[in-house]
TORLUMVO-154433 format. One record per residue: residue number from 1; residue in one letter; x, y, z of N, C-alpha, C in turn. Coordinates in nm, 2 decimals. Last residue first. Layout:
TORLUMVO-154433
<rec num="NUM" residuo="a" n_c1="X" n_c2="Y" n_c3="Z" ca_c1="X" ca_c2="Y" ca_c3="Z" c_c1="X" c_c2="Y" c_c3="Z"/>
...
This chain:
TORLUMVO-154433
<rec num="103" residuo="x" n_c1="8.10" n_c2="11.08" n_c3="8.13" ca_c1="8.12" ca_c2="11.12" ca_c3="8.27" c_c1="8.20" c_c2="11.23" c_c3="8.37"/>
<rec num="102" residuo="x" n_c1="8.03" n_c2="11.17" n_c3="7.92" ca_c1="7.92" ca_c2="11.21" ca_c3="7.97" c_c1="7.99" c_c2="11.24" c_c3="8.11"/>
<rec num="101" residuo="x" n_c1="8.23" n_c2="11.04" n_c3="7.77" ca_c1="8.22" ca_c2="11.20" ca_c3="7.73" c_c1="8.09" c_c2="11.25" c_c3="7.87"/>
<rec num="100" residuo="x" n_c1="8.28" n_c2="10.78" n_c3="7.95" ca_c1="8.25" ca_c2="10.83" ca_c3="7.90" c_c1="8.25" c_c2="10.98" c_c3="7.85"/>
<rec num="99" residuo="x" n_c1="8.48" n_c2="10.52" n_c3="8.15" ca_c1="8.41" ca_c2="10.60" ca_c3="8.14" c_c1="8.38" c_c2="10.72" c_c3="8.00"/>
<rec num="98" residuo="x" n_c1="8.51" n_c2="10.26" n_c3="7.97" ca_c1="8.46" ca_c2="10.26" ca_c3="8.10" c_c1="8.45" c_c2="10.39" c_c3="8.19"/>
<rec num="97" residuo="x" n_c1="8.48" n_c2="10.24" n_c3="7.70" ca_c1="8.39" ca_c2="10.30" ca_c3="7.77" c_c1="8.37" c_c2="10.23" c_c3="7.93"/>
<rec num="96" residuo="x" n_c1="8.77" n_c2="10.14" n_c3="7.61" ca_c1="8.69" ca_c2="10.07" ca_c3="7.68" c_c1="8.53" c_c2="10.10" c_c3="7.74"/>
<rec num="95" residuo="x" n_c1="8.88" n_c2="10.40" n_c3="7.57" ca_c1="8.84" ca_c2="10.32" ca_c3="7.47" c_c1="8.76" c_c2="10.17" c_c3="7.50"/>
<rec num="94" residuo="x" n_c1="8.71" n_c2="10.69" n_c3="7.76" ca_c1="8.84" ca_c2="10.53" ca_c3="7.75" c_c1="8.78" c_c2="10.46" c_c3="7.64"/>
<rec num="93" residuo="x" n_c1="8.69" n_c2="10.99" n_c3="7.54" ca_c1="8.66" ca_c2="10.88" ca_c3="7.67" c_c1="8.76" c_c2="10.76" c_c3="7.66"/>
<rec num="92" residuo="x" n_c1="8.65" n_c2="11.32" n_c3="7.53" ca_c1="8.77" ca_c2="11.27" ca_c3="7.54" c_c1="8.67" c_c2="11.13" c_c3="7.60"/>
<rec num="91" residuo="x" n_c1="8.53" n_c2="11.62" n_c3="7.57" ca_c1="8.50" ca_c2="11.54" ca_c3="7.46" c_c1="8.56" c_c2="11.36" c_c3="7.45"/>
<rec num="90" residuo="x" n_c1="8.64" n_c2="11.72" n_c3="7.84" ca_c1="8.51" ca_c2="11.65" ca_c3="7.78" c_c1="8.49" c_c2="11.56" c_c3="7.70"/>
<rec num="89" residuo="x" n_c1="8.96" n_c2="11.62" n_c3="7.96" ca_c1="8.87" ca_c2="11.71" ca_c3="7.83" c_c1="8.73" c_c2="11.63" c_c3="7.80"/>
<rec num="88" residuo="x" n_c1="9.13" n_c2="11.53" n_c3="8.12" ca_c1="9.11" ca_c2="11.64" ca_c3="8.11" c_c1="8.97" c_c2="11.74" c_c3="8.05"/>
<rec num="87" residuo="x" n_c1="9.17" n_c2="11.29" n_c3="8.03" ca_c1="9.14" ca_c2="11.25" ca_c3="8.14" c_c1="9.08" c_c2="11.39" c_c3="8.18"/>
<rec num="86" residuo="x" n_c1="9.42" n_c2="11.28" n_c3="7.80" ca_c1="9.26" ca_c2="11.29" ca_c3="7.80" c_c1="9.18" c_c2="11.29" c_c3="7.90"/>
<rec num="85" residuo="x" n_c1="9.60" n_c2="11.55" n_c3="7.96" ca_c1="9.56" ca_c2="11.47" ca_c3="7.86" c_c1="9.44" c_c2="11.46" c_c3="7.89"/>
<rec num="84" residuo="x" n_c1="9.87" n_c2="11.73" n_c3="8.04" ca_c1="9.71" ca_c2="11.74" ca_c3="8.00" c_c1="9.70" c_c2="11.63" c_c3="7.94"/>
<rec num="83" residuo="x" n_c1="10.08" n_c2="11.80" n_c3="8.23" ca_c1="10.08" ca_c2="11.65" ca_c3="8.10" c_c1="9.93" c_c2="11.65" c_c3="8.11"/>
<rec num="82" residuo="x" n_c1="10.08" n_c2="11.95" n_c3="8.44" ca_c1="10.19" ca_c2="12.00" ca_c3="8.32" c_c1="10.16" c_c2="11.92" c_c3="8.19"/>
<rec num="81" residuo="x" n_c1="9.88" n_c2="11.88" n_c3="8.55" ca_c1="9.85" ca_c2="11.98" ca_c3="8.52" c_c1="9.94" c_c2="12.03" c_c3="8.39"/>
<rec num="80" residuo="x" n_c1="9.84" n_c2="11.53" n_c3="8.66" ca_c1="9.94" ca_c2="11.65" ca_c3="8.67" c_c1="9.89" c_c2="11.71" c_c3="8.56"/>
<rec num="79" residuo="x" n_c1="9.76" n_c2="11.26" n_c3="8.66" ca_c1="9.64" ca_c2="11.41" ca_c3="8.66" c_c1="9.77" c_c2="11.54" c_c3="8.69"/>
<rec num="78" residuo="x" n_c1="9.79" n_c2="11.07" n_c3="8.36" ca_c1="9.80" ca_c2="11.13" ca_c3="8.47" c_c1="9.74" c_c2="11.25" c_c3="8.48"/>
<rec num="77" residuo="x" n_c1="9.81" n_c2="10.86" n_c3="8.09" ca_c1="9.72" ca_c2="10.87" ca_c3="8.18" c_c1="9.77" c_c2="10.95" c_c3="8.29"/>
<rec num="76" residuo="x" n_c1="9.89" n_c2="10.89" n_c3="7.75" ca_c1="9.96" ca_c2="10.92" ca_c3="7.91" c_c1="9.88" c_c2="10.92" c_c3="7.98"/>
<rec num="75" residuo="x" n_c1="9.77" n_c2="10.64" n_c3="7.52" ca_c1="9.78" ca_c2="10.76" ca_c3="7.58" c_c1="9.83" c_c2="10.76" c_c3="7.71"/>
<rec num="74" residuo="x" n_c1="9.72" n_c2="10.43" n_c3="7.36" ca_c1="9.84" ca_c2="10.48" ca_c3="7.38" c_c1="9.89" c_c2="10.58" c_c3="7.42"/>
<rec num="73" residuo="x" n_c1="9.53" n_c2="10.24" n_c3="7.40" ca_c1="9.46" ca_c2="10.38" ca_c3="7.29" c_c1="9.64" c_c2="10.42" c_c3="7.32"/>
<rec num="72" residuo="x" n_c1="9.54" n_c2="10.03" n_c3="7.52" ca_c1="9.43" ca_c2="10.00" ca_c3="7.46" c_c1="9.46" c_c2="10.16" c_c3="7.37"/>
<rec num="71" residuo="x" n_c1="9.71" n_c2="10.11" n_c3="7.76" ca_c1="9.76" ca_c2="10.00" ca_c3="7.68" c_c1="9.67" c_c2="9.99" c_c3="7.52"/>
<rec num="70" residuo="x" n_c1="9.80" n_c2="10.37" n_c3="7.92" ca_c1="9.68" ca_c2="10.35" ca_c3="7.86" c_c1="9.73" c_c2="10.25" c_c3="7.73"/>
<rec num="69" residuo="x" n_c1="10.01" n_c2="10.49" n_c3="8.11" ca_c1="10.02" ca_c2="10.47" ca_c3="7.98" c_c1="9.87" c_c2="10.37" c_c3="7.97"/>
<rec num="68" residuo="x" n_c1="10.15" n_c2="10.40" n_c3="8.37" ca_c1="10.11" ca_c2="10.55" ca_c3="8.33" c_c1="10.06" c_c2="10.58" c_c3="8.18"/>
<rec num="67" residuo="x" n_c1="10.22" n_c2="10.22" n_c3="8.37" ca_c1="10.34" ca_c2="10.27" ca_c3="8.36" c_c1="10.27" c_c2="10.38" c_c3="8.29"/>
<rec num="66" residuo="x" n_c1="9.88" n_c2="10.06" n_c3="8.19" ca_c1="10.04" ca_c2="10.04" ca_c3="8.28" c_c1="10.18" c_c2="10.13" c_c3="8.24"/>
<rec num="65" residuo="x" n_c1="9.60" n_c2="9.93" n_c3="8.26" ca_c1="9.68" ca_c2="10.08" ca_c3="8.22" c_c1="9.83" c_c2="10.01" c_c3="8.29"/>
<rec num="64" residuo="x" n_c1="9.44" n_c2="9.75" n_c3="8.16" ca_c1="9.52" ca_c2="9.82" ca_c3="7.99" c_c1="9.59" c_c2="9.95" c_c3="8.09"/>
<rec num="63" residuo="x" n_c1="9.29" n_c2="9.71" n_c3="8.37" ca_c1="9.39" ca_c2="9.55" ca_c3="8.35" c_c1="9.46" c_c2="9.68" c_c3="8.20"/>
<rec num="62" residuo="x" n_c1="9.24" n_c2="10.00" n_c3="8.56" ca_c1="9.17" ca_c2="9.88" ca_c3="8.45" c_c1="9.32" c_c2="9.81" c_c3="8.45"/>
<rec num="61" residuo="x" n_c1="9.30" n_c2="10.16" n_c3="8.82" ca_c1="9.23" ca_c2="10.03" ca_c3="8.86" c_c1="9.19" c_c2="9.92" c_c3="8.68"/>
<rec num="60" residuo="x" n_c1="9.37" n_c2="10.39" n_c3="8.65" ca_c1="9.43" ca_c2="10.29" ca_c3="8.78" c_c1="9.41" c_c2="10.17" c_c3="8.79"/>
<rec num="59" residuo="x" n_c1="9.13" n_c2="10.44" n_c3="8.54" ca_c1="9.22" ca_c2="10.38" ca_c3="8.49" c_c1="9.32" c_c2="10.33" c_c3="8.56"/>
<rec num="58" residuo="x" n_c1="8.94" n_c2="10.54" n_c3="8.80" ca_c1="8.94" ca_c2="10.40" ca_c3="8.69" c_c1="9.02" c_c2="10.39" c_c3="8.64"/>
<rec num="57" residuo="x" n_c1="9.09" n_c2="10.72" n_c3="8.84" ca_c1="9.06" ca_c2="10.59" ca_c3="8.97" c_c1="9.05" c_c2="10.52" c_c3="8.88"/>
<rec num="56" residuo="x" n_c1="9.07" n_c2="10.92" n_c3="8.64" ca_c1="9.22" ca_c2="10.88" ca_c3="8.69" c_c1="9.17" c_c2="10.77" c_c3="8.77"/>
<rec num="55" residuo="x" n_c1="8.76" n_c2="11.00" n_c3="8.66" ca_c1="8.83" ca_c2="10.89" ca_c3="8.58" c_c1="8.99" c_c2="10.85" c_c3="8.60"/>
<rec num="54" residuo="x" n_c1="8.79" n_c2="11.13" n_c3="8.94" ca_c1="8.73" ca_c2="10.97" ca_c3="8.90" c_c1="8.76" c_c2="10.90" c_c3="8.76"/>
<rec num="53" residuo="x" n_c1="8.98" n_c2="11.32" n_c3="8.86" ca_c1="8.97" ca_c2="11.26" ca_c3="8.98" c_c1="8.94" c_c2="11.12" c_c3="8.95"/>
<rec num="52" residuo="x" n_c1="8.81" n_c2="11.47" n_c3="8.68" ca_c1="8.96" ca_c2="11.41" ca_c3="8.66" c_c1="8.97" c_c2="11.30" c_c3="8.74"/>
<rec num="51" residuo="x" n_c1="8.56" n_c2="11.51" n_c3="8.79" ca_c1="8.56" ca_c2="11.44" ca_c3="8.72" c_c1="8.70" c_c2="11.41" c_c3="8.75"/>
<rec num="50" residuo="x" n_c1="8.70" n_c2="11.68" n_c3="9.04" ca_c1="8.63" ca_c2="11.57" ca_c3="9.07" c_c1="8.64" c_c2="11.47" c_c3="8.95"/>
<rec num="49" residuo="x" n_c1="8.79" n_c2="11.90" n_c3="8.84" ca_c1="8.91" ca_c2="11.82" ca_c3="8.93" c_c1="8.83" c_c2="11.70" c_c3="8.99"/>
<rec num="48" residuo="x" n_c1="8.60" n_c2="11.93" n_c3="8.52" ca_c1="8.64" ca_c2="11.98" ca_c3="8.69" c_c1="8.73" c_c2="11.83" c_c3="8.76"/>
<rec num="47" residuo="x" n_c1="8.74" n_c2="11.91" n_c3="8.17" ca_c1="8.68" ca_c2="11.87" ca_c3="8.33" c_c1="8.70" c_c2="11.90" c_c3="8.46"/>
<rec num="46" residuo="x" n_c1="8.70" n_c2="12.17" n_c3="7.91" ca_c1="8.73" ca_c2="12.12" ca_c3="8.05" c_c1="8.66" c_c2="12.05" c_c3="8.11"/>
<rec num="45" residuo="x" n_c1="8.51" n_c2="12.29" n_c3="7.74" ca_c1="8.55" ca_c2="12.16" ca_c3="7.70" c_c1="8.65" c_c2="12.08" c_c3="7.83"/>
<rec num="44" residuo="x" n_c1="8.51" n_c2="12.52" n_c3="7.85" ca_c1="8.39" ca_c2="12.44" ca_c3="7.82" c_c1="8.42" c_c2="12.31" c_c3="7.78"/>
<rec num="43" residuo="x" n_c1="8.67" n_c2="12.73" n_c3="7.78" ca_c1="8.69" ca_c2="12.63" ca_c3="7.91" c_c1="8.63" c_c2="12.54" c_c3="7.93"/>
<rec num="42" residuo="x" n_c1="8.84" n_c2="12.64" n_c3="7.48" ca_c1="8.76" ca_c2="12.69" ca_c3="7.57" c_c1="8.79" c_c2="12.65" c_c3="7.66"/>
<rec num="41" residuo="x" n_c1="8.86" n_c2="12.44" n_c3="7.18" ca_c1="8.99" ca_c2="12.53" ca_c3="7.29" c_c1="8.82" c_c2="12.57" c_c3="7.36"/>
<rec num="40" residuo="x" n_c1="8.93" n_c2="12.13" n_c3="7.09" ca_c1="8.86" ca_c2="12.23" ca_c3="7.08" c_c1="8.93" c_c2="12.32" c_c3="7.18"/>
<rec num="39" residuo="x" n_c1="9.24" n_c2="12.01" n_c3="6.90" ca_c1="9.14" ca_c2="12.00" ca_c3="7.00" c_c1="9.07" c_c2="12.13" c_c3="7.03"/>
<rec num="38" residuo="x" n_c1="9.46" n_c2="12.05" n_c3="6.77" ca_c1="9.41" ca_c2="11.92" ca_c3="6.69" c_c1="9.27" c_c2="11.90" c_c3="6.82"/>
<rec num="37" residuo="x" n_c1="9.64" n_c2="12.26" n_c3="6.82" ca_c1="9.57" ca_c2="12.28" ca_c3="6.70" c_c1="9.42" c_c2="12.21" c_c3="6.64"/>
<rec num="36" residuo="x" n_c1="9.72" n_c2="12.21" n_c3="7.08" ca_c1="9.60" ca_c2="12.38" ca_c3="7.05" c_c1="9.56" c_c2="12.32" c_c3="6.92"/>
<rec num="35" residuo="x" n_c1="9.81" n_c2="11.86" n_c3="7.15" ca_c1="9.80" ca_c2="11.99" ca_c3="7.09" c_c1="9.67" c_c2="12.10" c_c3="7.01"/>
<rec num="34" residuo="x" n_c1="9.76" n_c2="11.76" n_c3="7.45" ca_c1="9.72" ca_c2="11.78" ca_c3="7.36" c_c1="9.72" c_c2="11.92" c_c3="7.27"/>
<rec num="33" residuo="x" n_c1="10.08" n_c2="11.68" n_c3="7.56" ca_c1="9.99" ca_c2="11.78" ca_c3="7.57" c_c1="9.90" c_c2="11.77" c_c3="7.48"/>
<rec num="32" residuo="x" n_c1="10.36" n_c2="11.67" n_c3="7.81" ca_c1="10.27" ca_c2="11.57" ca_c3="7.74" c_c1="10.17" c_c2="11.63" c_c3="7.70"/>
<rec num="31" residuo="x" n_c1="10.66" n_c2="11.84" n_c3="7.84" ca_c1="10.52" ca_c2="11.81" ca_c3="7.86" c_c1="10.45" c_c2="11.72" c_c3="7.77"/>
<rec num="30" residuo="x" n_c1="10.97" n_c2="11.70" n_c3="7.88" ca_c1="10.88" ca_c2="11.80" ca_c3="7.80" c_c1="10.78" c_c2="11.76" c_c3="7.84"/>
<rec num="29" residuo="x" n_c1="11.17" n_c2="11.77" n_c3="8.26" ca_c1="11.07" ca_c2="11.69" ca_c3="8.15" c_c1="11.01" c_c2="11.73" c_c3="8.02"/>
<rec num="28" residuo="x" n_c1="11.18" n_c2="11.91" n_c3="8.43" ca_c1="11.29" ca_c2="11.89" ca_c3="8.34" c_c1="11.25" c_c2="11.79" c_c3="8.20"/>
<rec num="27" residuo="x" n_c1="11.07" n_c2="11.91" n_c3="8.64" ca_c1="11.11" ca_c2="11.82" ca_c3="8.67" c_c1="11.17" c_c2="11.84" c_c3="8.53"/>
<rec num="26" residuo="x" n_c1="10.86" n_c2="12.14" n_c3="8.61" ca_c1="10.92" ca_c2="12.17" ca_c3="8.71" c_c1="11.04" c_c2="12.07" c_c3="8.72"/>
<rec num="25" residuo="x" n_c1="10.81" n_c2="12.33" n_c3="8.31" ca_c1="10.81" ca_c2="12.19" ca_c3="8.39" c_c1="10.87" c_c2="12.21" c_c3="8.50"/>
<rec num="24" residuo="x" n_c1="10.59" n_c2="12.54" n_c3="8.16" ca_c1="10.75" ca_c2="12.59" ca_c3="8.18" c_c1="10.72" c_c2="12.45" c_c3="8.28"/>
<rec num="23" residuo="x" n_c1="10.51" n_c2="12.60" n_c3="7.79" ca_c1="10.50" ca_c2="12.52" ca_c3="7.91" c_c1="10.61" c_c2="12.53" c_c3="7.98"/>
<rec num="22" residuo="x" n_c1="10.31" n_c2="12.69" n_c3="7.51" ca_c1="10.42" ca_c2="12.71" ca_c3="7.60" c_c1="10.42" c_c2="12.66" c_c3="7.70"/>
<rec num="21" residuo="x" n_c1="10.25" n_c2="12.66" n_c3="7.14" ca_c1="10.18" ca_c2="12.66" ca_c3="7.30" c_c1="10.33" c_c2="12.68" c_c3="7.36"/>
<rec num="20" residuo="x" n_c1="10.28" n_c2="12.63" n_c3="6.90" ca_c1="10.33" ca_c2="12.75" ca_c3="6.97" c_c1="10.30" c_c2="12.73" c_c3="7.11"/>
<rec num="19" residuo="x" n_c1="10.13" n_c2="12.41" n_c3="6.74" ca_c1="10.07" ca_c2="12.52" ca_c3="6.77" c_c1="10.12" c_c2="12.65" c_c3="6.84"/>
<rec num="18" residuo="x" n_c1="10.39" n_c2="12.32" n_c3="6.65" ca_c1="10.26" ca_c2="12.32" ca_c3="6.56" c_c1="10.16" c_c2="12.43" c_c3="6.62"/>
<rec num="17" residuo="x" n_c1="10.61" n_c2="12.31" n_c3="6.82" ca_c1="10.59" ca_c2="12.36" ca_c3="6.69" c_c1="10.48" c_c2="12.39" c_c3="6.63"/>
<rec num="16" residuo="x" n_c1="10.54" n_c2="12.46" n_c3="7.18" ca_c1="10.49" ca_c2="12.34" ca_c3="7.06" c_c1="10.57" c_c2="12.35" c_c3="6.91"/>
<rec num="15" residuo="x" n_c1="10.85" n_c2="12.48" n_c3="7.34" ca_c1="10.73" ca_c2="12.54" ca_c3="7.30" c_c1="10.69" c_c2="12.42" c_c3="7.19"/>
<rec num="14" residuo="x" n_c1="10.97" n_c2="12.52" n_c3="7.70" ca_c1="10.91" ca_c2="12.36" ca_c3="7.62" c_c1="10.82" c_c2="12.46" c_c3="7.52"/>
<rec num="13" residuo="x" n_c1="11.21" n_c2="12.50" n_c3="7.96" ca_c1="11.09" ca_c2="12.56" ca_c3="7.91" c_c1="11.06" c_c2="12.53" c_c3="7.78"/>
<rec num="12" residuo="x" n_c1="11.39" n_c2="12.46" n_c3="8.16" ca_c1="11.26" ca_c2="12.38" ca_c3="8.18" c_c1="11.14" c_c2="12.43" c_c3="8.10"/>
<rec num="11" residuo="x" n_c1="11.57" n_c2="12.58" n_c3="8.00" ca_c1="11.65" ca_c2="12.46" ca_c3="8.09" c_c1="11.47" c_c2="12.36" c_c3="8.09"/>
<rec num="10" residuo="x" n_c1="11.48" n_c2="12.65" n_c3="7.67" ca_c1="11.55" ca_c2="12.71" ca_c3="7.80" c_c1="11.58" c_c2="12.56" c_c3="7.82"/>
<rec num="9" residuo="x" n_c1="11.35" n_c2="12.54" n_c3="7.44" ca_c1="11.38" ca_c2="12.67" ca_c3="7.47" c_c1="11.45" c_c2="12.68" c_c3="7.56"/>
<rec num="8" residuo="x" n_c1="11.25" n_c2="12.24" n_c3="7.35" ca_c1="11.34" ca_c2="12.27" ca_c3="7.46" c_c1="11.40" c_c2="12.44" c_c3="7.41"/>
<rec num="7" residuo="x" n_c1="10.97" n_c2="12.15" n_c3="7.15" ca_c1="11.10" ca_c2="12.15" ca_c3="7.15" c_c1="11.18" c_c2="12.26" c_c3="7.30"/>
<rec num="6" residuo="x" n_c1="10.68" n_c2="11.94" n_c3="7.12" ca_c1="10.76" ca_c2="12.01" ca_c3="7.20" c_c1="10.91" c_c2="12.05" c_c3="7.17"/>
<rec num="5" residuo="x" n_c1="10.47" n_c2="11.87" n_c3="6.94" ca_c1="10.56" ca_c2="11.85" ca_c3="6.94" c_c1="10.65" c_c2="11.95" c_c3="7.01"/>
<rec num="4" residuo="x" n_c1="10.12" n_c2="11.76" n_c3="7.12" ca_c1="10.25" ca_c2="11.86" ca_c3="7.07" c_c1="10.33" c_c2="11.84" c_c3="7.05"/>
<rec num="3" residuo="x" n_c1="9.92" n_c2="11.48" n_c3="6.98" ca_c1="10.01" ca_c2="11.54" ca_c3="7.10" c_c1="10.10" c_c2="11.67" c_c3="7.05"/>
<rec num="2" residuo="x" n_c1="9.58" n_c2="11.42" n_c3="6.90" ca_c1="9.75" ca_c2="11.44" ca_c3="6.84" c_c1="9.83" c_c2="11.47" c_c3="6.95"/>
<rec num="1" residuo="x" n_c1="9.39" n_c2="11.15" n_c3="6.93" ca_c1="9.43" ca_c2="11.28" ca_c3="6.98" c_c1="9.58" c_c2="11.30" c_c3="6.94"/>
């Protein structure tokens, strides 16, 4: 999964280069994102807040996550809304299949 390249417009406000996307952070941070370009777009490819939910427990709980980071694929694991990742998107699973595109 590719990430955005974010660059700092304002104080809290973040646009992609590659895709343009936009993001305004509350903590000052750039966002974590999969980028518009390199992923399917719709709603359909979203997970409902239960899935998120359950897969964020598992990775919590596996021996590869640490410091919010996914040891095994190098991804951000969190369920904040501003730092989309894989935990978000259908298509998306742990490199461990410990959960799946299904789940």
């Amino acid at each position: 999964m590719k990430l955005c390249n974010f660059i700092n417009l304002y104080d809290n406000e973040y646009q992609c280069l590659n895709c343009g996307l936009r993001i305004t952070t509350e903590d000052g941070y750039p966002p974590i994102f999969p980028c518009m370009i390199h992923k399917p777009s719709g709603v359909d490819n979203l997970c409902t807040n239960d899935q998120v939910e359950k897969r964020y427990s598992i990775c919590n709980t596996c021996e590869f996550f640490n410091n919010n980071t996914c040891t095994k694929c190098d991804c951000i694991i969190t369920r904040n809304l501003n730092y989309m990742n894989k935990l978000f998107f259908k298509d998306q699973e742990c490199p461990e299949l410990k959960w799946t595109k299904e789940d």
